[in-house]
N, C-alpha and C positions, 0 to 999 in steps of 0.2 A: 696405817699398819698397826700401831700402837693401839688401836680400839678394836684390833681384832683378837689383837693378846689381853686385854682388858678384858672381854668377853669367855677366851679359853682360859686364859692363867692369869687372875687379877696382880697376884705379887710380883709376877714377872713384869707386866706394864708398868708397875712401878717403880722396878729397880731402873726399866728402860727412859722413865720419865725422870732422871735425875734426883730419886729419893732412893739410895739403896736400902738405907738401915730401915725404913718405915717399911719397905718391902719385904724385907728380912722378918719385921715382927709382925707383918699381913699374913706373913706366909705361916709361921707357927701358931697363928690365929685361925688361916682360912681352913687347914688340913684337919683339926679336930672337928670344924664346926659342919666340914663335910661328910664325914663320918657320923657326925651324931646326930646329925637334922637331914641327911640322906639327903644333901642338897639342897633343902630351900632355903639356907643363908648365904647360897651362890650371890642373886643378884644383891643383895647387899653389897658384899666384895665388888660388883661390878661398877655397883653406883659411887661406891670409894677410890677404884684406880680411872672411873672418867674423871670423878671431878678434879682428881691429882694428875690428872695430864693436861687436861683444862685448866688449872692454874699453872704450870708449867710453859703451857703456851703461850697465855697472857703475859707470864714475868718473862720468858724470851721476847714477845712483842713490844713491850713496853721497854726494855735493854735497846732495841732496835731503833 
């Protein structure tokens, strides 16, 4: 579920991935750069809250 918000709202997959503050400064990142490149620095953002939910995963699996 978390890779589907990754996909619509990369800051939000992150605050949901246990990094709120880095999400918090994703987010005043991603909204100018959506506005000013009319979108193509999306998948950027997108490649940045997989691989932060992806290591998320691993440091919960590795606790386990």
């Amino acid at each position: 579920m978390n890779y589907i918000f990754a996909i619509l709202l990369p800051p939000l997959s992150i605050v949901f991935a246990g990094r709120p503050f880095l999400g918090v400064l994703v987010f005043f990142f991603w909204v100018p750069a959506l506005i000013f490149s009319g979108g193509l620095t999306h998948p950027m953002f997108i490649l940045l809250a997989w691989f932060i939910i992806f290591q998320a995963a691993n440091a919960r699996a590795a606790r386990d």
